[in-house]
N, C-alpha and C positions, 0 to 999 in steps of 0.2 A: 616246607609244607609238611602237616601232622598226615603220619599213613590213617588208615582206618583203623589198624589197630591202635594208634595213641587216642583216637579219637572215641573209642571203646573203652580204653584205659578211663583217660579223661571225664567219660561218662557216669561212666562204673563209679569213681569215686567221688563223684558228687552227687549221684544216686542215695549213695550208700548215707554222704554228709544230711540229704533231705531225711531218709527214713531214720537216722538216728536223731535227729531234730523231732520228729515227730510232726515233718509236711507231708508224708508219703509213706504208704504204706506195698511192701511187695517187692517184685522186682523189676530190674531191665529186660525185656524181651529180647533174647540172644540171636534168634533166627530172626527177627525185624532190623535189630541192630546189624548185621552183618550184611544185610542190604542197604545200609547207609542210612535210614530212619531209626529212630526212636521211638519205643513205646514202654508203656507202663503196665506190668501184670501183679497180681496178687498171688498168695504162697502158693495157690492151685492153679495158676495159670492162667488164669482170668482177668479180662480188663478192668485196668480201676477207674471207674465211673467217679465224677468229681461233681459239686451242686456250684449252681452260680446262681446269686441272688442278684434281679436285675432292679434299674429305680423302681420300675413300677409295679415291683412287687411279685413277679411273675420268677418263678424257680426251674432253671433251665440244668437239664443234666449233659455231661461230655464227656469223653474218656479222658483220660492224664494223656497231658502231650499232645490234646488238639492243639491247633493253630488256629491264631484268633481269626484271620483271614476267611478261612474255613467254616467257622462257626460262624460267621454274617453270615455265607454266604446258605450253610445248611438250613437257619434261623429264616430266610428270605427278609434281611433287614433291608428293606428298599431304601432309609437315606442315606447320603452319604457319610460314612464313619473314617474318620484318620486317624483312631487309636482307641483305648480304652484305659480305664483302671479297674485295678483287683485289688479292693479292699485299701483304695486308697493312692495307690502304687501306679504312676503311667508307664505303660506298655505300647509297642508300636506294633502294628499291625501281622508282622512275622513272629509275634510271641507264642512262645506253646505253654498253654495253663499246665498249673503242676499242681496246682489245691484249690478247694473250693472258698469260696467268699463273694463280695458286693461285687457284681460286674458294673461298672456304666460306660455307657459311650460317648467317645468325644466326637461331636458332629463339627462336621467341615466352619458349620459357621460360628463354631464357639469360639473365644479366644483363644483359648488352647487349638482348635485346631486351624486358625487362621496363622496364626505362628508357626505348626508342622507346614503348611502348605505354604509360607515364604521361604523357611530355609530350605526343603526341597527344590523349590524351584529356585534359587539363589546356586544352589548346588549343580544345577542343570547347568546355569546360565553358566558360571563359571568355567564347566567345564565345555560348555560350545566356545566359549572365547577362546582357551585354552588348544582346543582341536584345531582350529585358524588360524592361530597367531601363535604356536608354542611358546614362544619366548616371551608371551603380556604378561604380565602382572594386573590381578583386578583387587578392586578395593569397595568393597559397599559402605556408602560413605554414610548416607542419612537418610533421611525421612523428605518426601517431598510429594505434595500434589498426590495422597493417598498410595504414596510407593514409594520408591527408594530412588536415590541421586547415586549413580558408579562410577566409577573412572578406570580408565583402560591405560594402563603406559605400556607402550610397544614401539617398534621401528615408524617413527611415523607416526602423526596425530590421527587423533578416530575421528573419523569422518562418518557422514550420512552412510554412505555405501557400507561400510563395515559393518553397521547397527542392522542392517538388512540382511549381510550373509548370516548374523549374529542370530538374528529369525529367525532366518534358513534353515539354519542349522538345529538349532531348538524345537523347531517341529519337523524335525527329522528324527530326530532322538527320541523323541515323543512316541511317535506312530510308530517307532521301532519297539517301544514299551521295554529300551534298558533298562534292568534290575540297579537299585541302588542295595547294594551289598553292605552289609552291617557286621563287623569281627570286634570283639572283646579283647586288650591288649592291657598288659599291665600297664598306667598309668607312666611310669619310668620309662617304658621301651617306648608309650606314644611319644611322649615330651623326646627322648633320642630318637627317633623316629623323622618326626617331623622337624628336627634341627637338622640334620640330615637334608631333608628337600628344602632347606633354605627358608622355613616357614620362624625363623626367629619368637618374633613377637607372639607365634601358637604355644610353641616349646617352652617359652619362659613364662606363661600363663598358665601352661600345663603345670608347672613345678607347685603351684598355686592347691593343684585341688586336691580336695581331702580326699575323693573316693580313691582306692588301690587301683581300683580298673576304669579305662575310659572305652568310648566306644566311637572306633573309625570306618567312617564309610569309603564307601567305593564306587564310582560309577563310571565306566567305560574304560577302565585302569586309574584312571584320578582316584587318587586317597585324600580327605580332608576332616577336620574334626569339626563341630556346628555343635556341641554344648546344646543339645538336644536332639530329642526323635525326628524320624523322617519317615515318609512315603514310602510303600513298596520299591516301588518303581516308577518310571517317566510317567505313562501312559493316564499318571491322576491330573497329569499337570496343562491339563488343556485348557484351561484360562487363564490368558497374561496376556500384557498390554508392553510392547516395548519401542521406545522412540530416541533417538538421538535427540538428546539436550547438552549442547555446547559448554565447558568440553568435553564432555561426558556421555552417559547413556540413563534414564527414565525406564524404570522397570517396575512393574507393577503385575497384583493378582485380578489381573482384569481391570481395576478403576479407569474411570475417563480423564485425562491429562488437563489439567487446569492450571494454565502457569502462575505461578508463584516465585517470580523475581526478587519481588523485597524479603523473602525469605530463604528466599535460595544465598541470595549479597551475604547476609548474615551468616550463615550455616557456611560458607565461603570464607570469609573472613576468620570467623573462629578456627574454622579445619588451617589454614592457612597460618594461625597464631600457635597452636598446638603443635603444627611441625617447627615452626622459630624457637620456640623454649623447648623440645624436645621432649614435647608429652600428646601424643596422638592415641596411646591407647593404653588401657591398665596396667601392661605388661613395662610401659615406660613412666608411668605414675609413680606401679612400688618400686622401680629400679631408685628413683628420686627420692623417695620417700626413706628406703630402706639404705641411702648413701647419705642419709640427715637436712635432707634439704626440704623437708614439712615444711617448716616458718616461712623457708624462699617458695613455697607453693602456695603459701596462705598470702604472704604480701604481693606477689604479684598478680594472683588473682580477684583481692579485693582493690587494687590499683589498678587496674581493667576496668574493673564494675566503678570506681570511681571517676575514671577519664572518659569511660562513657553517658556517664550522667553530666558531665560539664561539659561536653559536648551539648550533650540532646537539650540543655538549660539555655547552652551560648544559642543554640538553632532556633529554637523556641523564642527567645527574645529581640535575637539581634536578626534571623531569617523570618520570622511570623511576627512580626512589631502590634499586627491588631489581636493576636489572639488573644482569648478570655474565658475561654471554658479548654481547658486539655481533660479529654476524657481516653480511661484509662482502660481496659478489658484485657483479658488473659485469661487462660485455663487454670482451675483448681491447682492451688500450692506453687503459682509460679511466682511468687514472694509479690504481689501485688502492696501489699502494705506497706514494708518495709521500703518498695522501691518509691513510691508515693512521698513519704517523710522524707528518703533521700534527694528527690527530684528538690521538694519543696525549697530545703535550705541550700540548696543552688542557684533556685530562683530567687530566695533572698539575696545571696550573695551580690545578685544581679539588679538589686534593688528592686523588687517584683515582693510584691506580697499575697501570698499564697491561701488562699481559703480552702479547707478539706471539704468535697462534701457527698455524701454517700449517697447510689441510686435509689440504694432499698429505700429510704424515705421515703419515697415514691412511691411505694407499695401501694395499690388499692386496698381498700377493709377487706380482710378475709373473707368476707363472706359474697365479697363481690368478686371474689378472683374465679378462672376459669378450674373445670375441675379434670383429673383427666379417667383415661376408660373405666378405672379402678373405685374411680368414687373422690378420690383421694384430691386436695389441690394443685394445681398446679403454679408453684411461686417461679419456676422457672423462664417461663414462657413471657415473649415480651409483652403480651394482652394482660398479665399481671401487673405493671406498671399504669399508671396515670401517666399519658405520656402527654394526655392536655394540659395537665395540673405542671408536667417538668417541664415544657417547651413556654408556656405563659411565665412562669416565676422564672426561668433563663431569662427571657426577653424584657421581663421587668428590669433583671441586674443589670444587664446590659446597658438600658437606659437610666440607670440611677436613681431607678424606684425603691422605697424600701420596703420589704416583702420578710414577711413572717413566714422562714422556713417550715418544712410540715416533719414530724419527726416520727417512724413506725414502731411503734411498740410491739414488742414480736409477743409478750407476755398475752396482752388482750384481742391481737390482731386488728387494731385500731390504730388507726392513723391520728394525732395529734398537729397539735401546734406550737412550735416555739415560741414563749411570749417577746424575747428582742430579737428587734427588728435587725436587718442584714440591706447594708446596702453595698454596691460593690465601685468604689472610687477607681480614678485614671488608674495607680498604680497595684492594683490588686486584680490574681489571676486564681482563680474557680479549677479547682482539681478533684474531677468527677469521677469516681470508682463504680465500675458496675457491669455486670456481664452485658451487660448490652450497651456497650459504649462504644462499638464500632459501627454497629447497627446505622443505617444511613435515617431511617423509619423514626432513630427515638430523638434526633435532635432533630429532622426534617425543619422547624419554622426557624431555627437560627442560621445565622449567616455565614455561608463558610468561612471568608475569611476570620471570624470569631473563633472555629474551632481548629484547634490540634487533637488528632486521636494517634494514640501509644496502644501499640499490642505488645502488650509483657509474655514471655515464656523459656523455660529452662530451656535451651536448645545446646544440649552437649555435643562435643565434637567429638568425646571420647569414646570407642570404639572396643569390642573384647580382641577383636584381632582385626587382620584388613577381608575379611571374607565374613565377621560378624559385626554386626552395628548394636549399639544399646537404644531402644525406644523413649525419646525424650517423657512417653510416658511413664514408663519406669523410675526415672528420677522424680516425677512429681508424686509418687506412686507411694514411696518409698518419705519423701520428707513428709508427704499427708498423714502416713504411719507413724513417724514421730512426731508430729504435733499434736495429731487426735490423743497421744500418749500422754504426753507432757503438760495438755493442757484441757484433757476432757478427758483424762481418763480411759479413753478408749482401748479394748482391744485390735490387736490386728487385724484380729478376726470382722469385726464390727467394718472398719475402715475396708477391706479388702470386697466385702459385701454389698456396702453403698458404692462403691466405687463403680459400677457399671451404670449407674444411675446417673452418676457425675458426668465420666463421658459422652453419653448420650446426651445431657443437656448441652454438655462444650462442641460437642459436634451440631447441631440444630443452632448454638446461637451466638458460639465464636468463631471456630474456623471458616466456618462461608464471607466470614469478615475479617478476615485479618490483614489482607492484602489493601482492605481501605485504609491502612492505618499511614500515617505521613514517616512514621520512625516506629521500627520496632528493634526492642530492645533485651536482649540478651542474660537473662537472672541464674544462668548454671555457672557453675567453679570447679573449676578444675581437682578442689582440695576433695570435695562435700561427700563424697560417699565413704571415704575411709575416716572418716567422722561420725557420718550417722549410723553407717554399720554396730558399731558399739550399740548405738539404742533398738538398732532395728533387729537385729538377730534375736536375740533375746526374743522379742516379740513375738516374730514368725514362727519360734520354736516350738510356743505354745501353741500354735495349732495344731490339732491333734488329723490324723487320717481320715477320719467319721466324715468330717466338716466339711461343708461346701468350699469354702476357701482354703482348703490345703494345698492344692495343685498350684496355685498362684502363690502362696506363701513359699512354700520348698521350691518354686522357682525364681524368685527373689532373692531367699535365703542364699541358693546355688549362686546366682549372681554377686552378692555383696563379700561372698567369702572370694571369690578371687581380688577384691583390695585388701591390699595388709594395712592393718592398723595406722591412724594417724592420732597426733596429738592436737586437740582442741585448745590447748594455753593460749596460741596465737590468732587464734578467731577473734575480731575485734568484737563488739556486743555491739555495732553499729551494722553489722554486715547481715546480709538479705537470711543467711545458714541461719545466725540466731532466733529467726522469726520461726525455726522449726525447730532449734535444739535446745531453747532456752535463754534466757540471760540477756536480751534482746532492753538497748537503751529505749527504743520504741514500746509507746502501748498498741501492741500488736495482739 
């Protein structure tokens, strides 16, 4: 433990390192400092006043070495705030300003601070499990039903009653308003550190990162590292939702528990393959990677994506003998296309002849589409669709009418017509793409046995450690960035911007449907981030601090650098990767 004098030392010369940088002007207050706080004076003794430019314009002054906690609370900021940036920079709530620049606030319901307020309380949770069971091991495995799937191994399977004391306990901790304690450690001593408590797979991801220093919290004696900021203390953390889900536990920021079985099976199964080949988390990736075994990570990963499309081909023909429309849906960049083309020549294989055929055709005329509060169209919504015009010409094919396709011209926002005709014989099967293709609403007049629905989505199993998960949206997050690059030109920037836009549509018109789907099917790879890293850093890099989307980019960026490098020679130009990095046999 530093005395107060190392800690005066300590000060002093980083004091010294700001004012010859030219962040700080003056000195250490000696008599402040010798009472264990810090303050900042000028050559005559005087406090140094610092300017903070907030979004909306308003120029708020403070002394050097307030505390941002402080300043909400002197400001009377009545929403909730879980951090800030200065000039770009996030800060967590125990920061002391040291120069003036842009302040803004991360409100609880931004991204950014719906991410501070899960690893905090992740951090909680962990450590109530911890206080009951010393000897568990927890694992945050994934994404589920708007929260997270965990798992407890201990003396003993976790049962109902355990998830209860697991409460118990968490709103114990709460109302006690534990401090989550934050110390600065050279990067080296974390990574020896946390080998030390047996955290392997933290320690060899540590060795990963580029900063000198990393930052370990603490809370109740528990030390743990979370690759980003955290809450004060407990007492933020009073909305959460937590239930026993066999065999496991459901932990959530409050949302309401909607089971989701067929997506749990899958998320199950991968986690279950990832511990078989011995790659469950990044730290076990580059260990593969960096022992030569890229190519055996690329062919076993696209021999997965392979054996489960002859599968879902064999199920579809030999278990659904009447279907005739498979309609497809999925979230932005979860390789819908390329899985389409691949489904297809499976179904050939199977003697099934496969017709592609796109919702958007379907489009209403633009100018009959609904518009939303902005003014603006809205092509997202299922009221944008002719869903008379799609359910009529289905029910034609079906019958062995032949029917002139309609085709949308995005140019004139005018709906056309194909002039040949389309009829659809015994051995040919209708392969329908379209965000609304789980929707029960857009095929309502056709007959179920008719339809198979597939919900496509990257669903990694892969993990930063067993107490951090990666958001499946991050993976699509991340290929949208090299596509928009590679094939429109786009900025990161640009992508990073509409992206809120995207989700909000996939949350409104895909996940409340996903669970209608008869097979859903699995489009991540194990290989794909130490691949698109290459195209994607670059990118990120260019955004500059100013930018709205910086915060989301350098936490990307942060993300991608813990994969080491892989080599793309052995990506086949058949695989779902290509339809984001290029080279792709498909017209994608």
């Amino acid at each position: 433990m530093l005395s107060l004098e190392h800690v005066y030392t300590a000060c002093s010369f980083f004091f010294c390192f700001y004012r010859e940088a030219g962040i700080m002007k003056g000195n250490i207050n000696d008599s402040c400092m010798k009472q264990g706080c810090l303050t900042y004076t000028d050559e005559k003794g005087g406090l140094i006043m610092l300017e903070l430019k907030l979004k909306s314009g308003e120029v708020k002054q403070c002394e050097a070495g307030a505390y941002v906690h402080e300043l909400l609370e002197a400001w009377n900021v009545k929403e909730a705030v879980y951090a800030v940036t200065l000039d770009g920079k996030l800060h967590d709530l125990n920061y002391r300003i040291k120069k003036s620049g842009a302040l803004d606030y991360i409100y609880a319901d931004s991204e950014t601070g719906k991410l501070i307020y899960e690893r905090s309380l992740n951090f909680l949770f962990i450590v109530a499990v911890r206080s009951l069971f010393p000897d568990a091991r927890v694992r945050m495995e994934h994404a589920l039903s708007g929260g997270q799937y965990c798992e407890i191994d201990k003396a003993g399977y976790c049962k109902p009653q355990d998830v209860r004391k697991i409460e118990k306990r968490m709103k114990e901790l709460i109302a006690a308003k534990e401090v989550i304690h934050r110390r600065v450690a050279a990067t080296a001593e974390a990574q020896a550190y946390f080998d030390r408590l047996g955290m392997k797979n933290k320690a060899n991801l540590l060795a990963c990162r580029k900063s000198a220093t990393s930052s370990i919290y603490t809370l109740c004696g528990y030390d743990d590292y979370f690759y980003g900021i955290m809450l004060p203390d407990t007492s933020y953390l009073t909305h959460f939702s937590i239930r026993f889900y066999a065999p496991g536990v459901w932990l959530s920021a409050g949302n309401g528990f909607q089971n989701q079985a067929k997506l749990f099976h899958v998320f199950q199964e991968f986690e279950t393959w990832g511990r078989l080949i011995g790659v469950s988390n990044i730290a076990e990736l580059n260990a593969q990677i960096q022992q030569g075994y890229m190519d055996d990570l690329v062919l076993m990963s696209e021999t997965m994506v392979e054996k489960k499309l002859a599968e879902l081909a064999a199920s579809i023909v030999q278990g659904h003998p009447h279907t005739k429309f498979i309609l497809i849906a999925g979230p932005s960049s979860a390789g819908k296309t390329t899985f389409s083309r691949r489904l297809a020549i499976h179904l050939k294989i199977l003697g099934k002849k496969p017709m592609p055929i796109s919702m958007d055709d379907f489009y209403k005329n633009r100018e009959d589409c609904p518009r939303l509060p902005d003014g603006s169209y809205d092509f997202e919504g299922l009221e944008a669709l002719d869903l008379e015009l799609f359910n009529d010409t289905m029910l034609k094919l079906l019958h062995k009418e032949a029917v002139h396709m309609p085709l949308f011209n995005f140019k004139t926002g005018l709906r056309e017509r194909k002039e040949r005709e389309t009829v659809l014989e015994d051995d040919h099967i209708l392969i329908i793409e379209g965000i609304h293709g789980l929707n029960p609403k857009t095929s309502a007049d056709l007959p179920e046995e008719a339809k198979f629905r597939i919900y496509i989505n990257a669903l990694t199993h892969l993990n930063l450690d067993e107490h951090n998960r990666i958001p499946t949206s991050d993976y699509r997050l991340i290929r949208r960035i090299a596509r928009d690059y590679q094939f429109r030109s786009w900025s990161a920037q640009n992508t990073i911007h509409f992206w809120k836009n995207v989700k909000q549509g996939e949350d409104q018109n895909i996940y409340p449907y996903q669970e209608e789907a008869d097979a859903i099917f699995n489009s991540s790879m194990v290989y794909e981030m130490s691949i698109l890293k290459k195209i994607v850093i670059p990118l990120l890099e260019q955004v500059h601090p100013h930018e709205a989307a910086y915060l989301e980019a350098n936490r990307l960026k942060k993300l991608l650098a813990y994969f080491v490098d892989g080599s793309e020679e052995a990506v086949p130009r058949s695989s779902i990767l290509a339809e984001f990095i290029g080279n792709s046999v498909f017209d994608v």
